[in-house]
C-alpha atoms as one frame of an Amber mdcrd trajectory, in Angstrom:
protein
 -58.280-266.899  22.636 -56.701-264.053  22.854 -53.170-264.580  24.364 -49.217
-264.738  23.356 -48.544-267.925  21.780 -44.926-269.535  22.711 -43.223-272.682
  21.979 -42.801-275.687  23.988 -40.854-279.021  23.354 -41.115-281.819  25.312
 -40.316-285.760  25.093 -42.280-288.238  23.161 -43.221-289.882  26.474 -43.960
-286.498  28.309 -46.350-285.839  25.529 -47.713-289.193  25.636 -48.628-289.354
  29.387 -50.099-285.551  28.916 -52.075-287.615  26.179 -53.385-290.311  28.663
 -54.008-287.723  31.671 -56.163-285.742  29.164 -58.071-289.023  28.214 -58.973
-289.783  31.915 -59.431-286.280  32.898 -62.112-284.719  30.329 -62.271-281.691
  32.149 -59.311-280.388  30.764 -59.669-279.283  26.962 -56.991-279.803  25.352
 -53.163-280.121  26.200 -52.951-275.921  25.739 -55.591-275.714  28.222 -53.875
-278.605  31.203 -50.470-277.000  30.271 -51.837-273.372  31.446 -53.644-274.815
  34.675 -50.441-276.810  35.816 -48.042-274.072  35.440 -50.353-271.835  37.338
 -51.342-274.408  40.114 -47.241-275.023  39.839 -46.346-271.248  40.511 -49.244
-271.091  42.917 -47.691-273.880  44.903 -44.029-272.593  44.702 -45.003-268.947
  46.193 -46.935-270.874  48.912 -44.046-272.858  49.797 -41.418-269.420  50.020
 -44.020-268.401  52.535 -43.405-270.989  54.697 -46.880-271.617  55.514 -49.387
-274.684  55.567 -48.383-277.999  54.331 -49.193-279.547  50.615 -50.593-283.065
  51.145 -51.646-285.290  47.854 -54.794-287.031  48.023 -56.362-289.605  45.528
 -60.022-288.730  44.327 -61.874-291.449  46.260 -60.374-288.926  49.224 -61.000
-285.661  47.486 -64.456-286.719  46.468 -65.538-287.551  50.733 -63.825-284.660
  51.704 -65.869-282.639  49.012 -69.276-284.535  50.374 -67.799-283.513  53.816
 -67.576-280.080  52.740 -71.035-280.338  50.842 -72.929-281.569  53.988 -72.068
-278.643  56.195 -68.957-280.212  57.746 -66.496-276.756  57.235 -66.482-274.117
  54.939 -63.731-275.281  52.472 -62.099-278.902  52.119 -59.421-277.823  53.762
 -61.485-276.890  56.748 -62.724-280.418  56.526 -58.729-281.416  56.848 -58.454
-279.477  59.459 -61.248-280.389  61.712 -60.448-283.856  61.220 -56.737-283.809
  62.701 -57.929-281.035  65.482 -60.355-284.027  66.640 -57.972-286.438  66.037
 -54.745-285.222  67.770 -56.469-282.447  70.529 -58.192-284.479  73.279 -62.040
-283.945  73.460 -61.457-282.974  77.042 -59.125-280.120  75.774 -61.766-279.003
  73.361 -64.626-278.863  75.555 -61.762-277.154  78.121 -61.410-274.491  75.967
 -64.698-273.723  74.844 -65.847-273.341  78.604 -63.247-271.044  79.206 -64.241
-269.130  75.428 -67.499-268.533  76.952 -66.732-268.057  80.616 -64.915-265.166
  79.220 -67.748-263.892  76.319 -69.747-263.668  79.588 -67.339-261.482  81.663
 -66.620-259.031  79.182 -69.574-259.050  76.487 -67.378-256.533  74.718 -64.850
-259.120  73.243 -67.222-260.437  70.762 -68.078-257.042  69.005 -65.969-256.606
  66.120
């Protein structure tokens, strides 16, 4: 690899747990390799969160992997989509949906225009 190499020291038991993730996680390469992926995903999440947009939720992978088979089977686009659908039908009444689509297509009628972007 081509790449700076720099110097990190950490506890005994910070290097242990890294140890154990990378046992259960054999995705991940080696410690050089998870170390590079969670500061990126960690400066990835910090500039998200000084925009002030969205909302980080932490989900266990027996909720990743549905939302992935959600995602998979044509549910939304993204898993996030999937997240999103979910609480729209959860917290918008259905009435209020099917409200709002009427009125999306009353209007696509009246002015055929609207749609052509």
């Amino acid at each position: 690899m081509d790449g700076e190499r720099i110097t990190l020291r950490m506890e005994q038991e910070d290097i242990y747990a890294m140890d154990v993730f990378l046992d259960e996680n054999p995705e991940f390469a080696n410690r050089s390799q998870l170390i590079r992926i969670a500061l990126r995903n960690y400066m990835r999440r910090d500039a998200q969160a000084d925009e002030g947009e969205g909302l980080t939720i932490r989900l266990g992978d027996r909720y990743l992997r549905a939302l992935g088979a959600l995602k998979d089977g044509g549910f939304a686009d993204s898993e996030a989509g999937v997240v999103e659908r979910i609480v729209e039908r959860t917290l918008v009444p259905r009435e209020t949906l099917e409200d709002a689509a009427k009125k999306a297509f009353a209007a696509c009628d009246r002015y055929p225009g609207l749609m052509e972007k």
